[in-house]
Legacy VTK file of the C-alpha trace (Angstrom):
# vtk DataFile Version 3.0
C-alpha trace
ASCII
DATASET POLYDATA
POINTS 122 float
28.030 13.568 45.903
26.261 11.442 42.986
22.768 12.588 42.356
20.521 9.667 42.685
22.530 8.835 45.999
20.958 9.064 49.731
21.390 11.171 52.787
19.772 10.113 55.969
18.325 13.027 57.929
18.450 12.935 61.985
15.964 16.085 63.318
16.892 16.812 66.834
14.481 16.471 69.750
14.864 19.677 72.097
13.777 18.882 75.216
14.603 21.301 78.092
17.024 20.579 80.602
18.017 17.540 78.200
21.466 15.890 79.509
21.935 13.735 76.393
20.998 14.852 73.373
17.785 12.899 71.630
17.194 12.937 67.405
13.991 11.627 65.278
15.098 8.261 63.752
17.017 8.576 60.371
15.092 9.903 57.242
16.149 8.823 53.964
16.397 11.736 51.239
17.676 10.524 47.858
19.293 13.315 45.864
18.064 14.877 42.999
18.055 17.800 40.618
15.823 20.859 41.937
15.375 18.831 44.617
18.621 18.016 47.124
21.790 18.182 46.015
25.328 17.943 47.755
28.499 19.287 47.117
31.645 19.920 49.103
32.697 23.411 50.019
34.250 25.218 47.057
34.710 28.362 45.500
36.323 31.511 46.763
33.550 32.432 49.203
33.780 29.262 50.691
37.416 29.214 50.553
37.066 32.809 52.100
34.281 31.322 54.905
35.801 28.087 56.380
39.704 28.136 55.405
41.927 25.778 55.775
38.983 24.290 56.818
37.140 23.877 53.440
37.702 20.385 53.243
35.437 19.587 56.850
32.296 21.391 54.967
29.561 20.098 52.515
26.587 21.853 51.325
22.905 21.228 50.698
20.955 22.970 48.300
17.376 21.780 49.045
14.568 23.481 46.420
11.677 24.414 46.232
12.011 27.030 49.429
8.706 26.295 50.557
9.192 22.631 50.630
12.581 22.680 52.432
11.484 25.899 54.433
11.935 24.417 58.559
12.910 20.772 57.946
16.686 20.919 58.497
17.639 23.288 61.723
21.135 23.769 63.165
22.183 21.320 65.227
20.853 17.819 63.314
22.551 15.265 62.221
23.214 13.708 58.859
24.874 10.535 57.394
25.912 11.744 54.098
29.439 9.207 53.111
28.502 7.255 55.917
25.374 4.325 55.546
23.958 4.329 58.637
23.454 0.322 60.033
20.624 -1.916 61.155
21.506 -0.611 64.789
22.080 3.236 63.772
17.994 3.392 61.849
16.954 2.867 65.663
19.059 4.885 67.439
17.785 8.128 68.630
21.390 9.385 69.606
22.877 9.923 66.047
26.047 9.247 67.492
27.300 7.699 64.086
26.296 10.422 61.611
28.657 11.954 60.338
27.677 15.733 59.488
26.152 18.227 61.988
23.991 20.545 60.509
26.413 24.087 60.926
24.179 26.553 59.330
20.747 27.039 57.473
20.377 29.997 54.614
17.415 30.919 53.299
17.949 32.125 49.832
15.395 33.591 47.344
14.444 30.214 45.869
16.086 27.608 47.486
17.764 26.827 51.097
21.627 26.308 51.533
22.529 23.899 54.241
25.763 23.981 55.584
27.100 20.503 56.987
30.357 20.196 58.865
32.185 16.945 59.471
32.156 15.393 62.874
35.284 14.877 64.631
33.561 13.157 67.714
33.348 15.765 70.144
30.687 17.193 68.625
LINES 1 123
122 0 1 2 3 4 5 6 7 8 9 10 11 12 13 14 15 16 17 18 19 20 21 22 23 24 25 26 27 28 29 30 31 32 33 34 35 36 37 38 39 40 41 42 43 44 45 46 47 48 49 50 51 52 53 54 55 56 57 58 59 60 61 62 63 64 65 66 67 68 69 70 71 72 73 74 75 76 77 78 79 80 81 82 83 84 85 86 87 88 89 90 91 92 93 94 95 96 97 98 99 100 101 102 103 104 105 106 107 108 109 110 111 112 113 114 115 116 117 118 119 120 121
């Protein structure tokens, strides 16, 4: 992904006993150097992690650690190709992001986010 270019971040809600699943509205992160960046799975230990696969995986490396350190948990939501619409910056539902947040790794200075690509039954 460009640098410069957004993400929109959906934080899930946990509620207990929750039948449909309930997100903050959509934050808007623009990308930047030592900030957020985005890139699509590559590399041999990504190759080696997701497979055939590769191609359903993005990652986040959000820096400083202590800045990034609890904001994105597994299980969010993200629009990251997608722009979410009018309708989707009020919808609590996330329904039309299209990343899940699949993993969170702390590293020494920074965080990797793992995003996978929603295929709708997610």
């Amino acid at each position: 992904m460009k640098v410069g270019l957004p993400i929109w971040h959906c934080k899930r809600i946990y509620k207990p006993n929750a039948v449909i699943k309930e997100y903050e509205l959509p934050n808007k992160i623009i990308t930047r150097f030592r900030h957020l960046t985005v890139q699509p799975a590559s590399g041999d230990s990504d190759i080696e992690e997701f497979g055939e696969n590769i191609r359903q995986y993005q990652n986040i490396i959000a820096q400083p650690y202590d800045k990034w350190v609890g904001v994105f948990v597994e299980g969010d939501m993200c629009y990251v190709e997608k722009t979410p619409t009018e309708e989707d910056l009020e919808d609590t539902t996330a329904e039309n992001a299209d990343y899940i947040v699949d993993s969170v790794r702390p590293q020494n200075k920074a965080i990797r986010i793992i995003l996978k690509k929603r295929t709708g039954e997610n």
